[in-house]
N, CA, C and O atoms as a DFTB+ gen file, in Angstrom:
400 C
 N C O
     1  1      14.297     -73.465      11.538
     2  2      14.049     -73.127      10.166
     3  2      15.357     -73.236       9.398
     4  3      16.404     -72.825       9.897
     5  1      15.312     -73.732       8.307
     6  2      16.539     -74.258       7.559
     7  2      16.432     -73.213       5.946
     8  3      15.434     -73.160       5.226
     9  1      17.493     -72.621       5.755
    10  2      17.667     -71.945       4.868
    11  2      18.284     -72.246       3.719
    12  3      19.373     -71.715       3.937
    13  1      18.386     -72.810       2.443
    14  2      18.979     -73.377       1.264
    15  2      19.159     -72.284       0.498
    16  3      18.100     -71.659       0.454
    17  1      19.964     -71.795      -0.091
    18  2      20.539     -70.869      -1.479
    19  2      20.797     -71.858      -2.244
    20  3      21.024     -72.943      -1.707
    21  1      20.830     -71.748      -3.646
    22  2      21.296     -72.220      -4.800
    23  2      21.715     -71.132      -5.575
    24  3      20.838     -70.399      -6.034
    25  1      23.107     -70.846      -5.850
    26  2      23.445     -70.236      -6.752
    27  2      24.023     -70.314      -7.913
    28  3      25.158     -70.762      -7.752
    29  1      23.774     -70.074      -9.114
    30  2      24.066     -70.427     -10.300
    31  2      25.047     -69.354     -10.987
    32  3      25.084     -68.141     -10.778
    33  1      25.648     -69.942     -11.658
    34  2      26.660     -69.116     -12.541
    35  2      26.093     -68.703     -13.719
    36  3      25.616     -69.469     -14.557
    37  1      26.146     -67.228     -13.820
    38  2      25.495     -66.556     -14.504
    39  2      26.498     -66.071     -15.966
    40  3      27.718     -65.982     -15.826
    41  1      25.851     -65.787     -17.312
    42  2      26.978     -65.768     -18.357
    43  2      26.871     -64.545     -18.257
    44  3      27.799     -63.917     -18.767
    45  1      25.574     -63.593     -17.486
    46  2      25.460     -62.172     -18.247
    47  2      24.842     -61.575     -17.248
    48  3      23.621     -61.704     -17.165
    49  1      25.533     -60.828     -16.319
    50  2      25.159     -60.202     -14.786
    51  2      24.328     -58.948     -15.582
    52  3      24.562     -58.656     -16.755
    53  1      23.415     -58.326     -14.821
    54  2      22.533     -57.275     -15.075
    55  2      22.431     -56.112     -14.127
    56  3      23.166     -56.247     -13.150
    57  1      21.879     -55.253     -14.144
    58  2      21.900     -54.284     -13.248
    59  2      21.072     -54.655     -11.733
    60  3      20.995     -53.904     -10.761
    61  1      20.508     -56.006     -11.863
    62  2      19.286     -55.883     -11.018
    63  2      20.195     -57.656     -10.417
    64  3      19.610     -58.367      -9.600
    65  1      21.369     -58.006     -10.901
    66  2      22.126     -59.523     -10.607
    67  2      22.398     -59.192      -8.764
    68  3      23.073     -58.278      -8.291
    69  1      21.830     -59.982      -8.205
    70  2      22.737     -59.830      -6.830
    71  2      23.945     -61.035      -6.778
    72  3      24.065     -62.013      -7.514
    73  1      24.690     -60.653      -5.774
    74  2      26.192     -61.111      -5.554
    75  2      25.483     -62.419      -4.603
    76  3      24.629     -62.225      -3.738
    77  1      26.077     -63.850      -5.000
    78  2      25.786     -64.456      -3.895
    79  2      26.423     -64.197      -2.892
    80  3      26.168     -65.042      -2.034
    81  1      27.263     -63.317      -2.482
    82  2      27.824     -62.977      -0.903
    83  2      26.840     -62.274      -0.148
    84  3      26.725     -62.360       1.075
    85  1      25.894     -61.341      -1.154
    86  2      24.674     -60.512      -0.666
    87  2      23.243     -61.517      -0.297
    88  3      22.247     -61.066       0.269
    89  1      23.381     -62.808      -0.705
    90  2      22.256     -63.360      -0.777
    91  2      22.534     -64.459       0.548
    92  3      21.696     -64.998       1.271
    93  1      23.846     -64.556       0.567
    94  2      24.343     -65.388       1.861
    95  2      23.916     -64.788       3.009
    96  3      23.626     -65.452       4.004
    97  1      23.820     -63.124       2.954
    98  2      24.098     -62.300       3.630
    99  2      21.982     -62.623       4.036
   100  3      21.519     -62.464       5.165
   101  1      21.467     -62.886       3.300
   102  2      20.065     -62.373       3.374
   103  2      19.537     -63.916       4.270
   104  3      18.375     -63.860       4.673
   105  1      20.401     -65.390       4.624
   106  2      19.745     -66.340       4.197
   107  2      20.733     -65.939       6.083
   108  3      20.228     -66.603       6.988
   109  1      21.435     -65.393       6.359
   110  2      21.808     -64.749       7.763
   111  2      20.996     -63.991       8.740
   112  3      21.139     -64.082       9.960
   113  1      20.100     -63.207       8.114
   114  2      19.596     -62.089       8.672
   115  2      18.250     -62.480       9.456
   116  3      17.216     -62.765       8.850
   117  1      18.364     -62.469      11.037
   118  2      17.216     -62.663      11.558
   119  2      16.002     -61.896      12.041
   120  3      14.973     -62.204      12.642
   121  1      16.676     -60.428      11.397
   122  2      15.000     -59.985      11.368
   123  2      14.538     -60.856      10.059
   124  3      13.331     -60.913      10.296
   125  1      14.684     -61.439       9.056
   126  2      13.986     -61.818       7.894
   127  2      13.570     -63.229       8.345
   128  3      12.559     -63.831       7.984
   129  1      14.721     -63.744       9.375
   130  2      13.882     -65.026       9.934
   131  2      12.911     -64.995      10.907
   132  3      12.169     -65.888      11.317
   133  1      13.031     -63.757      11.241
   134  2      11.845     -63.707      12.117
   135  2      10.841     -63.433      11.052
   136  3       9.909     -64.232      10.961
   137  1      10.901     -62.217      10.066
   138  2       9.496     -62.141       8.871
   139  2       9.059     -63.511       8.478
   140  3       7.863     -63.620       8.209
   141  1       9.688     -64.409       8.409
   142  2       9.054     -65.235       7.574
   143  2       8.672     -66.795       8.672
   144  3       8.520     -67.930       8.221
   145  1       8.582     -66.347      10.330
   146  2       7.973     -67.054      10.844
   147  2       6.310     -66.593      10.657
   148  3       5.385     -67.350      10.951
   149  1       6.114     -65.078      10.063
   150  2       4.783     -65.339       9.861
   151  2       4.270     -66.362       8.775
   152  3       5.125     -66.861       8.043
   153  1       3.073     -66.686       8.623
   154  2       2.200     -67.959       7.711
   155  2       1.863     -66.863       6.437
   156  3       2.069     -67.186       5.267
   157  1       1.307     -65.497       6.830
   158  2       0.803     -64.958       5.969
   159  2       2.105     -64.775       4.950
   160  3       2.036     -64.928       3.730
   161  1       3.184     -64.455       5.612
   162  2       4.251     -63.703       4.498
   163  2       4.687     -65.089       3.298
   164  3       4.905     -65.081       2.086
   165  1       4.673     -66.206       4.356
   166  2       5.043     -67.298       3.855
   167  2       4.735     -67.471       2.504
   168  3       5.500     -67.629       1.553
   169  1       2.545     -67.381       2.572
   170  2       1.863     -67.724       2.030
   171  2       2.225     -66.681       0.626
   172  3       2.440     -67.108      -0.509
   173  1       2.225     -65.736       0.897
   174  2       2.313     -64.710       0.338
   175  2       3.564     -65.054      -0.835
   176  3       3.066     -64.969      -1.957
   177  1       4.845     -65.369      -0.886
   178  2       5.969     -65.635      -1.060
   179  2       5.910     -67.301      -1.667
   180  3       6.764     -67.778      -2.415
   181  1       5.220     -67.717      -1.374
   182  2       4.635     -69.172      -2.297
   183  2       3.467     -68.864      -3.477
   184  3       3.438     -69.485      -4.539
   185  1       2.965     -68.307      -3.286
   186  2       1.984     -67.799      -4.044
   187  2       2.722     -67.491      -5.608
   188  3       2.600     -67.961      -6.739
   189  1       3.531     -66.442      -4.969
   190  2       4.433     -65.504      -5.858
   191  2       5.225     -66.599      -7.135
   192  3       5.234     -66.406      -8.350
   193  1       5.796     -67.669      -6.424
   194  2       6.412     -68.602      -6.627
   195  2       5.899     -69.413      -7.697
   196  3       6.501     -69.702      -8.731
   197  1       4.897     -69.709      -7.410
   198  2       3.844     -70.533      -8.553
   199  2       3.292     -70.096      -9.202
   200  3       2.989     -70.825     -10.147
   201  1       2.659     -68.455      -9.253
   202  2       1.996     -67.814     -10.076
   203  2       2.087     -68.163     -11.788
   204  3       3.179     -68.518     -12.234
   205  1       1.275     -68.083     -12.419
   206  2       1.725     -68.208     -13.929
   207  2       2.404     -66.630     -14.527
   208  3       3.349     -66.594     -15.316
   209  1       1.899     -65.720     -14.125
   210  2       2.060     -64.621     -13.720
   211  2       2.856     -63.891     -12.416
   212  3       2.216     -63.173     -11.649
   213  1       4.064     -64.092     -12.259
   214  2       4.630     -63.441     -11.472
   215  2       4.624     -61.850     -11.038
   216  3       4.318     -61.273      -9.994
   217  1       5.088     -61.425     -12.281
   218  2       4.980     -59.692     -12.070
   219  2       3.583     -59.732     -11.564
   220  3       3.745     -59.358     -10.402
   221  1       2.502     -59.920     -11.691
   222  2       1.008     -59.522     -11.553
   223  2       1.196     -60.176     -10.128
   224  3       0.713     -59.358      -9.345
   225  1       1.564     -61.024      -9.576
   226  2       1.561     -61.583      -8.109
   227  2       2.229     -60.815      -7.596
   228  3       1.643     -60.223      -6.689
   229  1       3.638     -60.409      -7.817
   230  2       4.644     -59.040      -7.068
   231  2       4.055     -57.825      -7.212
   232  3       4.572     -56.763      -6.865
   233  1       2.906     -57.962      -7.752
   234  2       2.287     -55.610      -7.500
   235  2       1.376     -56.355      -7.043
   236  3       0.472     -55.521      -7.095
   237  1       0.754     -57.516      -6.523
   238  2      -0.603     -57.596      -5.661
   239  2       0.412     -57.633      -3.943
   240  3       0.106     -57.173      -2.843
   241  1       1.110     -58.059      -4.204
   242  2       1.594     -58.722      -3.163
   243  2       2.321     -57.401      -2.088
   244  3       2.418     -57.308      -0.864
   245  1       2.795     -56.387      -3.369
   246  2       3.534     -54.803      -2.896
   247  2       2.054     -54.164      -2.175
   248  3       2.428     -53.674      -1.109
   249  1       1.136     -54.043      -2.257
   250  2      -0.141     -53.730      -1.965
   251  2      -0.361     -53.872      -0.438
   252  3      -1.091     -53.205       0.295
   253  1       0.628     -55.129      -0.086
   254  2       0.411     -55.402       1.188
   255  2       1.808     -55.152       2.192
   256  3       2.974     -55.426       1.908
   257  1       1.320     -54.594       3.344
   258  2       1.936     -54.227       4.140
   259  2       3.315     -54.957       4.684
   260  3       4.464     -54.518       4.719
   261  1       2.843     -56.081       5.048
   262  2       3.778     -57.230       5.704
   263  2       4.780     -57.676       4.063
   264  3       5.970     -57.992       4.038
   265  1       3.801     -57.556       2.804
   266  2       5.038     -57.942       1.923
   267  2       6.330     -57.294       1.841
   268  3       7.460     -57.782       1.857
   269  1       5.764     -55.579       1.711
   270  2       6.574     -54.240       1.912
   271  2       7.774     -54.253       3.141
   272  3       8.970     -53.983       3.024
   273  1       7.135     -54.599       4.161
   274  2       8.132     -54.910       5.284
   275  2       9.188     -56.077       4.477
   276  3      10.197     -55.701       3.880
   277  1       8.902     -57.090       4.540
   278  2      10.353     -58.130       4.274
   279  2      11.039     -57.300       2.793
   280  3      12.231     -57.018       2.911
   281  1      10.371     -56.903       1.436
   282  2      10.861     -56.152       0.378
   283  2      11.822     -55.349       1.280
   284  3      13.024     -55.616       1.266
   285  1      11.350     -54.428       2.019
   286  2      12.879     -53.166       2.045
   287  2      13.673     -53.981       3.524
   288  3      14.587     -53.357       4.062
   289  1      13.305     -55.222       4.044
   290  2      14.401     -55.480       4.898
   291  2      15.515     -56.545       3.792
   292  3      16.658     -56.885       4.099
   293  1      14.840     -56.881       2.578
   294  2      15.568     -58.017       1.941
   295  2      16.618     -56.745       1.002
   296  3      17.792     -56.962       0.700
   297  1      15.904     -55.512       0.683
   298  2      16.368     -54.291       0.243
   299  2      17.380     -53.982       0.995
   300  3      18.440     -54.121       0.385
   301  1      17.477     -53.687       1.867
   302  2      18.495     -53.184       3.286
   303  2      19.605     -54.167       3.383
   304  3      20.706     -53.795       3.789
   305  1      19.374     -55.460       3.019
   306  2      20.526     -56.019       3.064
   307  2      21.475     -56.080       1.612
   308  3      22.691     -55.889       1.633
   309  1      20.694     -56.382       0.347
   310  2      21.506     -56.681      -0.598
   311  2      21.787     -54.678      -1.607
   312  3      22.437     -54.443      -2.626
   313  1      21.114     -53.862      -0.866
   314  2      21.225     -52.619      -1.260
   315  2      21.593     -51.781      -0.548
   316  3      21.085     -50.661      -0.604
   317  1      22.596     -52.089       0.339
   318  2      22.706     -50.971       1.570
   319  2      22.422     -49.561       1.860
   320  3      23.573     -49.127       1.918
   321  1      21.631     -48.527       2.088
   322  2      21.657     -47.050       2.133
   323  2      22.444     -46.636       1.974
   324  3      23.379     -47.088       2.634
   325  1      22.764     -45.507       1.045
   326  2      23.755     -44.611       0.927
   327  2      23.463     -43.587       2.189
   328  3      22.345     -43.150       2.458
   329  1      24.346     -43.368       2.715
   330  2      24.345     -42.734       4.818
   331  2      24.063     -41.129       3.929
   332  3      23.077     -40.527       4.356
   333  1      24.696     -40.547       2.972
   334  2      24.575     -39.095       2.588
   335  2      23.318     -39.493       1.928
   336  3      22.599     -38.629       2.430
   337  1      22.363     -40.317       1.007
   338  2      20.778     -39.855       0.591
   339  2      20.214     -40.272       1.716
   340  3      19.053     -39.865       1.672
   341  1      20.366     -40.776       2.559
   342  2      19.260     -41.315       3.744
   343  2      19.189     -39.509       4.138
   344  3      18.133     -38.896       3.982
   345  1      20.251     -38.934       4.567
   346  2      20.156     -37.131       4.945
   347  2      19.304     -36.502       4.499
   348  3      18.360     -35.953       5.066
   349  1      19.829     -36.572       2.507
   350  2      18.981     -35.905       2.017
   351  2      17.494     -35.621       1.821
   352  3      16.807     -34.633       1.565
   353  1      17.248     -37.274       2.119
   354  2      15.671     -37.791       2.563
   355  2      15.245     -37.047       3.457
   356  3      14.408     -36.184       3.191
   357  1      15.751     -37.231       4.762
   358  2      15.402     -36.691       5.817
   359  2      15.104     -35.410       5.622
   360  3      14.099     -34.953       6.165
   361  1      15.900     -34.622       4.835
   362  2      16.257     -32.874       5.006
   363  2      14.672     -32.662       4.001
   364  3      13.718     -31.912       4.202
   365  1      14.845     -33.349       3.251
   366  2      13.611     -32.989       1.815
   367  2      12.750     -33.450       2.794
   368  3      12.342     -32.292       2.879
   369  1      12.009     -34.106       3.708
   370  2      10.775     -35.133       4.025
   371  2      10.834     -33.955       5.515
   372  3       9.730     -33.879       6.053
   373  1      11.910     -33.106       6.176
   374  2      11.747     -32.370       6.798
   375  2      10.948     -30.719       6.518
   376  3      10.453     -29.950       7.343
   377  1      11.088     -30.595       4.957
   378  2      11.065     -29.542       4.025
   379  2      12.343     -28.701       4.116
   380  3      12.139     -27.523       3.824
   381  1      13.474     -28.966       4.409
   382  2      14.547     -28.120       4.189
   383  2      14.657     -27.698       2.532
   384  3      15.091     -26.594       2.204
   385  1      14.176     -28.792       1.454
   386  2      14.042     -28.129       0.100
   387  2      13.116     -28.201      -0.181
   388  3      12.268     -28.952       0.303
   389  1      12.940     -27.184      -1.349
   390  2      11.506     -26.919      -2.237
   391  2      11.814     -27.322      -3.362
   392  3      12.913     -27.268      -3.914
   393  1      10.521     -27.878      -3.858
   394  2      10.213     -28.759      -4.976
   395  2      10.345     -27.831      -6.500
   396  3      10.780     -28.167      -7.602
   397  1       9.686     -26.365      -5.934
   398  2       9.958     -25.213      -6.797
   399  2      10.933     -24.843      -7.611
   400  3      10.859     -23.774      -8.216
């Protein structure tokens, strides 16, 4: 499987711009080459691609399980966890705090 990036020079980075060092980083990562030896995710991710409607293809597509999987592994790479909220997760999802 052969992986191509194209990255373009951007005049006006945004909050949501990834770094092409982060995207190099994603076109590396073989759990994602393994996600995308499935057909479905493939399909899924072409779909998206051509839609006339994108956003409306990305919340059908979040719906599904296997999309969700590659989202927070493509997440995990260009957004790394902060190691102190992953805790806090844990501690809140343990009930150490109240919502009260």
């Amino acid at each position: 499987m052969q992986v191509c990036i194209v990255c373009q020079q951007l005049t006006e980075n945004t909050e949501d711009t990834v770094a092409p060092e982060k995207l190099l980083q994603l076109a590396h990562s073989e759990e994602l080459k393994n996600l995308l030896y499935n057909p479905h995710l493939r399909n899924f991710l072409q779909a998206i691609d051509v839609a006339p409607n994108a956003w409306k293809a990305m919340q059908a597509a979040m719906q599904e399980p296997l999309f969700l999987e590659f989202a927070d592994e493509c997440l995990k790479i260009v957004e790394p966890p902060n190691v102190e909220e992953n805790l806090i997760d844990e501690e809140f999802m343990a009930g150490k705090y109240s919502t009260n």
